[in-house]
C-alpha positions as CSV (number, residue, x, y, z in Angstrom):
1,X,51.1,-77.3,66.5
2,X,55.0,-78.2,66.5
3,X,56.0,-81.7,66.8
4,X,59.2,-82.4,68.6
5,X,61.5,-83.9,66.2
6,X,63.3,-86.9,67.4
7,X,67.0,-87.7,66.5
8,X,67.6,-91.6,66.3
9,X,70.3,-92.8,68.8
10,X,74.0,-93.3,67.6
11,X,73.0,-97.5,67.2
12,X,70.0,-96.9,65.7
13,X,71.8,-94.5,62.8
14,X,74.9,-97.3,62.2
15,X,72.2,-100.1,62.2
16,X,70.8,-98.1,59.6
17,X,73.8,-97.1,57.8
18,X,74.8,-101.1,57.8
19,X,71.8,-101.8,56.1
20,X,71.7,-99.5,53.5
21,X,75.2,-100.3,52.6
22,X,74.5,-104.2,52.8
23,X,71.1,-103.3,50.5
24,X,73.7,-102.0,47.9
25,X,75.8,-105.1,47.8
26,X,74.6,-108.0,45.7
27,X,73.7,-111.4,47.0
28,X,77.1,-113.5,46.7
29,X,79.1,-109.7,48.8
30,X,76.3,-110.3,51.5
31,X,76.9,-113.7,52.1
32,X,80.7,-113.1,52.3
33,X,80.2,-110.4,54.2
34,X,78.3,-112.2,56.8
35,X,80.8,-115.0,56.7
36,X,83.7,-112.6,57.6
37,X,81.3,-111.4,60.8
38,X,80.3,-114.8,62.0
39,X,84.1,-116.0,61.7
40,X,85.1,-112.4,63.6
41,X,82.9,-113.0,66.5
42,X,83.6,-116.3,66.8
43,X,87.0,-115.4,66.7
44,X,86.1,-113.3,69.2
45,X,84.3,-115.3,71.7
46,X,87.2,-117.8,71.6
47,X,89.8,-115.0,72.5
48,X,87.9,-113.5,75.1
49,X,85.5,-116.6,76.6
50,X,86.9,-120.2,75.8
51,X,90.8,-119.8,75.7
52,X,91.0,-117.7,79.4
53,X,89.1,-121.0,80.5
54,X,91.0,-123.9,78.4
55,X,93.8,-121.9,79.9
56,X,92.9,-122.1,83.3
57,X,91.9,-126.2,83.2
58,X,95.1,-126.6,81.5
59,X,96.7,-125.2,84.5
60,X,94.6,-126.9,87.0
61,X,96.4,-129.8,88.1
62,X,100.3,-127.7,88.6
63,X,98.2,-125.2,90.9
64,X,96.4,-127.9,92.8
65,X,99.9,-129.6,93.8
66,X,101.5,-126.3,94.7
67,X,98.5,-125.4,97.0
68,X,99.0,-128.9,98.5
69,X,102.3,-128.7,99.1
70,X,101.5,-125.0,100.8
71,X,98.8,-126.6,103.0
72,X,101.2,-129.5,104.4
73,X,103.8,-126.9,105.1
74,X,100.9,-124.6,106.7
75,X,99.5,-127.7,108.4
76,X,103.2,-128.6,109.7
77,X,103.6,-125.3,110.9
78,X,100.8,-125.3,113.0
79,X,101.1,-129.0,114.2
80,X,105.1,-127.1,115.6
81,X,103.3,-123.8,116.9
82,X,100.9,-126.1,118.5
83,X,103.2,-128.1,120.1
84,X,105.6,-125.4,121.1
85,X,102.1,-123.9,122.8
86,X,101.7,-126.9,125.0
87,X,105.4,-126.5,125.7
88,X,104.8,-123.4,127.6
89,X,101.8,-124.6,129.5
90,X,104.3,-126.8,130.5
91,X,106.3,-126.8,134.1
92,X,109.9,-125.4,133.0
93,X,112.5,-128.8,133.4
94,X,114.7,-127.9,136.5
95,X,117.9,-126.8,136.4
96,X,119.7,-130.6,136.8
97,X,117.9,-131.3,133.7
98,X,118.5,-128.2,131.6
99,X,121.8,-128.6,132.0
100,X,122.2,-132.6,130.9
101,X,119.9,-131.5,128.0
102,X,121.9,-128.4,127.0
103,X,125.3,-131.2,127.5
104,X,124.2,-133.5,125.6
105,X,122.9,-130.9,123.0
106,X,127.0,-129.7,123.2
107,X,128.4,-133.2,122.6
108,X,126.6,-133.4,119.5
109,X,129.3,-130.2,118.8
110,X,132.3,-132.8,117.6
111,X,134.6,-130.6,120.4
112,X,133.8,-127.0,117.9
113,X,131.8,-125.9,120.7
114,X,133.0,-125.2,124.8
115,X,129.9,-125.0,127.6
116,X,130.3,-122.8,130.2
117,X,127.0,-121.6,133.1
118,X,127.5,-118.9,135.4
119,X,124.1,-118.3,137.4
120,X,121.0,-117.6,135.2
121,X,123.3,-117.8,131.8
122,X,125.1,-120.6,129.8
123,X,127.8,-119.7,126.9
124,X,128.8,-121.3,124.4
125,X,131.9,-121.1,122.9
126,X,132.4,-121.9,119.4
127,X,135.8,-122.5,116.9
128,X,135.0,-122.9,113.4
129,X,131.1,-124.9,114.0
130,X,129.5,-126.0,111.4
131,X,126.4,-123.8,110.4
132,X,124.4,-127.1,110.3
133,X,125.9,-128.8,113.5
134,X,125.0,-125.0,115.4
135,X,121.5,-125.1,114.0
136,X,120.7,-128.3,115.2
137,X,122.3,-127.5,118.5
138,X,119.9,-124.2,118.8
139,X,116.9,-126.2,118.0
140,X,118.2,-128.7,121.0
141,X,118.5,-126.5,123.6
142,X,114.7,-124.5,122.6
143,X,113.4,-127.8,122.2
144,X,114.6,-130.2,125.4
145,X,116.3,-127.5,127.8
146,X,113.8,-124.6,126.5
147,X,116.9,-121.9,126.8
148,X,116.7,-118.9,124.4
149,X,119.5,-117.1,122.8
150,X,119.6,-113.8,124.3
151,X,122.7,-112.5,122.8
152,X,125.2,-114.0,120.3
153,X,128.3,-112.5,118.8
154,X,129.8,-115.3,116.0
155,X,131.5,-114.5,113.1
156,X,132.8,-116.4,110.0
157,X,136.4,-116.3,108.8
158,X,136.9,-116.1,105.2
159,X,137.9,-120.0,104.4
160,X,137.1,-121.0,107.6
161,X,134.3,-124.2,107.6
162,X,132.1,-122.8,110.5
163,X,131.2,-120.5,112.6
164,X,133.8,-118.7,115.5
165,X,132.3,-116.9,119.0
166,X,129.8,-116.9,121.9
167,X,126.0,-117.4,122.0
168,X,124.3,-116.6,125.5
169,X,121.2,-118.3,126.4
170,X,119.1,-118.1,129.8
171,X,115.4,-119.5,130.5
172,X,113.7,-120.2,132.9
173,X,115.1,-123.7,133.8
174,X,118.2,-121.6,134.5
175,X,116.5,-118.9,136.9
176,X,115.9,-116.6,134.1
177,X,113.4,-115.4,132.1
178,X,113.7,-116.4,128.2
């Protein structure tokens, strides 16, 4: 009767092997051996475990304030988008009142900007606006005469302070359709 001979696993032959070579060294090599292996794997579980994690508490408090500061923008954001929602349920201003909002809105201008409204459209006409002064006019006319740019065509001169040439709005205070 043939037995079937069994061939130890590739661990089983290096545990092996690691004893028989430990066996050979004398007492005062073994313990220095094991010495080296303990300070290795600790070594080891400090690289791989404890440092990621010191790491990441270290870190902690710079990520927390950054994710703040994202969820008051986000949180901002949705108060405007809420409130430009309810805008739109809104009954559209009429056209008397579009047109003192977008007037005012154009005073605010310094004289850089000229107002003109033929039927469903107003233009504005601007010489050498300041970028800030024109934002905060677009943001007046969305916001109190709910007009929308629907075409512009402005242009900065090299040197010049501002910006030069027409924005077209319409909406629905005006008869159209922003």
């Amino acid at each position: 009767m043939a037995t079937a001979s069994s061939s130890p696993s590739p661990i089983a032959r290096l545990t092996l092997a690691l004893s028989v070579a430990l066996a050979r060294l004398s007492s005062r090599e073994r313990n220095a051996v094991t010495i080296a292996a303990w300070v290795i794997g600790l070594g080891l579980v400090w690289w791989v475990a404890i440092a990621p994690a010191l790491d990441t508490l270290r870190q902690a408090p710079t990520r927390h304030a950054r994710l703040d500061a994202q969820l008051g923008q986000m949180q901002r954001m949705a108060a405007t988008a809420d409130a430009l929602r309810s805008q739109n349920t809104a009954q559209p201003p009429g056209r008397d009142e579009v047109l003192r909002a977008v007037e005012t809105a154009t005073n605010g201008l310094s004289g850089t900007g000229q107002l003109s409204v033929l039927g469903e459209r107003a233009t504005l006409t601007l010489r050498n606006t300041p970028p800030e002064a024109l934002a905060q006019w677009l943001a007046q006319v969305r916001i109190n005469a709910r007009l929308l740019p629907v075409d512009s065509q402005i242009h900065r001169e090299p040197g010049s302070p501002g910006w030069s040439g027409t924005v077209v709005l319409t909406g629905p205070g005006l008869g159209g359709t922003p």
